[in-house]
DRENDO-1510 file (C-alpha; in Angstrom, 1 decimal, always signed):
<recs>
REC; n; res; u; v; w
REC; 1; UNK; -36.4; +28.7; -24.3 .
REC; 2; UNK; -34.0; +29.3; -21.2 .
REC; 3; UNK; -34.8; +27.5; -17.9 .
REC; 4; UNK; -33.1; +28.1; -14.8 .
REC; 5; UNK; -32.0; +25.7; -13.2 .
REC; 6; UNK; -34.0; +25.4; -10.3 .
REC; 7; UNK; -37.2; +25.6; -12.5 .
REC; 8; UNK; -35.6; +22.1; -14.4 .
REC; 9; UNK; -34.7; +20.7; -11.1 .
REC; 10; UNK; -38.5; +21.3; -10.0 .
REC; 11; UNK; -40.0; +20.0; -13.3 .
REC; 12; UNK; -37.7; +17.0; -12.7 .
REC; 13; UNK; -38.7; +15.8; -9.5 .
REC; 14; UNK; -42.3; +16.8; -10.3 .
REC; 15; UNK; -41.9; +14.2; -13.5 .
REC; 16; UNK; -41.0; +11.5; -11.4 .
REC; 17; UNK; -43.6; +9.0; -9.0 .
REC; 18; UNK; -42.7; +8.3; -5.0 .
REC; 19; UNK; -40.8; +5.2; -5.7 .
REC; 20; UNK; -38.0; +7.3; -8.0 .
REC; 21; UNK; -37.7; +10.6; -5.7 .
REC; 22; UNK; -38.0; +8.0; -2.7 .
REC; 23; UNK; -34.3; +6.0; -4.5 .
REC; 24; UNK; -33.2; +9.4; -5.1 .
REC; 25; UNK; -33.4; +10.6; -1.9 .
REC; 26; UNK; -31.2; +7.2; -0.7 .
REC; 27; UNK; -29.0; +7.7; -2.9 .
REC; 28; UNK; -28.3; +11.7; -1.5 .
REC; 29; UNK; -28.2; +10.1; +1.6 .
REC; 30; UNK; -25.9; +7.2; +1.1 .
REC; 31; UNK; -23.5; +10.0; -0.9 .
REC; 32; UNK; -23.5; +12.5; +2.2 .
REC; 33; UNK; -23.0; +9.5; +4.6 .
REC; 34; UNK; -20.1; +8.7; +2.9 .
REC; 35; UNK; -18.3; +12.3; +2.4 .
REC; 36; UNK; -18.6; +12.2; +5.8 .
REC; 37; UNK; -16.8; +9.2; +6.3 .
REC; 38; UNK; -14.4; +10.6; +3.8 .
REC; 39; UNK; -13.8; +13.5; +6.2 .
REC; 40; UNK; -13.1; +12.2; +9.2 .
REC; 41; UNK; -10.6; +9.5; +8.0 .
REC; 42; UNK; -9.4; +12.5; +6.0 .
REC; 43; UNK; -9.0; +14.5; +9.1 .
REC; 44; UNK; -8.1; +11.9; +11.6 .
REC; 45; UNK; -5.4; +10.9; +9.8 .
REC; 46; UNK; -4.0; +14.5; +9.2 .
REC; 47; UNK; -4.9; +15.5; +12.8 .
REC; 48; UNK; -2.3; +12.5; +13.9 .
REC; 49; UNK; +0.2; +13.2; +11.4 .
REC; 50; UNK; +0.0; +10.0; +9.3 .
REC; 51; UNK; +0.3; +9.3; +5.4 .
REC; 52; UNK; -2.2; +7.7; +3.8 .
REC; 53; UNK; +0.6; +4.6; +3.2 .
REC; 54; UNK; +1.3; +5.1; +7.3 .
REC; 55; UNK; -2.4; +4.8; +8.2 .
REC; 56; UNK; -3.3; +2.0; +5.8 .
REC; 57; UNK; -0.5; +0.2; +7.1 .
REC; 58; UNK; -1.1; +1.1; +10.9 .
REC; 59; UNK; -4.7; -0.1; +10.2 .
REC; 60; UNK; -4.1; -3.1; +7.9 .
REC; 61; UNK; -6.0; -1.9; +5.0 .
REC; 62; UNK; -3.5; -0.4; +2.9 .
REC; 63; UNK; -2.9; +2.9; +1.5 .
REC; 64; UNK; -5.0; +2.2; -1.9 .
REC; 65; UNK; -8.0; +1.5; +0.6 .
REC; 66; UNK; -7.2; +5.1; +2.6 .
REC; 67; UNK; -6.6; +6.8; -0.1 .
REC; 68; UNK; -10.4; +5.2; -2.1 .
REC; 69; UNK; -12.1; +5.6; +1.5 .
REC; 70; UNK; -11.1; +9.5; +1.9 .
REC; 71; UNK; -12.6; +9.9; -1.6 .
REC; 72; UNK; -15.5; +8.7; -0.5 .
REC; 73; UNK; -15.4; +5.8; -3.5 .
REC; 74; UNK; -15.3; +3.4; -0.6 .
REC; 75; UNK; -17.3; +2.7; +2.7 .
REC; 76; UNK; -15.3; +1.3; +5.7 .
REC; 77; UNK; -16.8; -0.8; +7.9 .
REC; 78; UNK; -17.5; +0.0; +11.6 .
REC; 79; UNK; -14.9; -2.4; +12.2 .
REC; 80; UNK; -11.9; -0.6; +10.2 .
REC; 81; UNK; -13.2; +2.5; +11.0 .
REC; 82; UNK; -12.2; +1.5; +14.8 .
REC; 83; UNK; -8.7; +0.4; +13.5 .
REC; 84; UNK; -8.1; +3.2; +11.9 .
REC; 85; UNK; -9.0; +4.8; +15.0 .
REC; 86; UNK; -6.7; +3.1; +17.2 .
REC; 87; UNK; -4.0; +3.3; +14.5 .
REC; 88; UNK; -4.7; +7.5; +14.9 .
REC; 89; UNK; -4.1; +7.6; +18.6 .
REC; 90; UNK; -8.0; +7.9; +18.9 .
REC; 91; UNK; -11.5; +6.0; +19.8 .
REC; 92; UNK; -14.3; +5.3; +17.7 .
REC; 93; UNK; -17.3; +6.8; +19.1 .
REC; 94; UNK; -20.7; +6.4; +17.5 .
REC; 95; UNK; -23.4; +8.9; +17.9 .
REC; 96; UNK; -26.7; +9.3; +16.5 .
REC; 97; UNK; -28.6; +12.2; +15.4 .
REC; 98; UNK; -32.1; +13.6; +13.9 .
REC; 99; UNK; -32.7; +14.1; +10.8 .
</recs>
């Protein structure tokens, strides 16, 4: 028997109780949080015209550190994100939205 895959998705969250969909809905959100992250270093660091080696260096973290944070294997804190920031020409600004 062929399922679709939104039918197996459905009978798979269905399967599970609140305390599994509640840990898998953290864990979506924790992933999107950091591809976000992953962006903007990403695209600060392009914007300025830095390397990955420039901007680790710039920022004391080191371009192994860039290079994990951009694919989002790696969360920076607030406090390098504001250094890689500075080390970009640019401010960190923190804003929050609804969900």
């Amino acid at each position: 028997m062929n399922v679709d895959w939104e039918t197996a998705e459905r009978q798979r969250w269905d399967s599970w109780n609140d305390d599994q969909r509640a840990e898998y809905v953290a864990a979506l959100d924790e992933a999107s949080e950091r591809l976000d992250l992953a962006e903007l270093v990403y695209n600060m660091r392009v914007q300025a015209g830095l390397t990955q080696t420039e901007l680790g260096r710039r920022s004391g973290t080191g371009q192994p550190y860039v290079s994990a944070v951009e694919r989002g294997a790696k969360t920076p804190t607030v406090e390098t994100l504001r250094r890689m920031a500075a080390a970009t020409g640019q401010r960190l600004r923190l804003v929050l939205e609804p969900r």
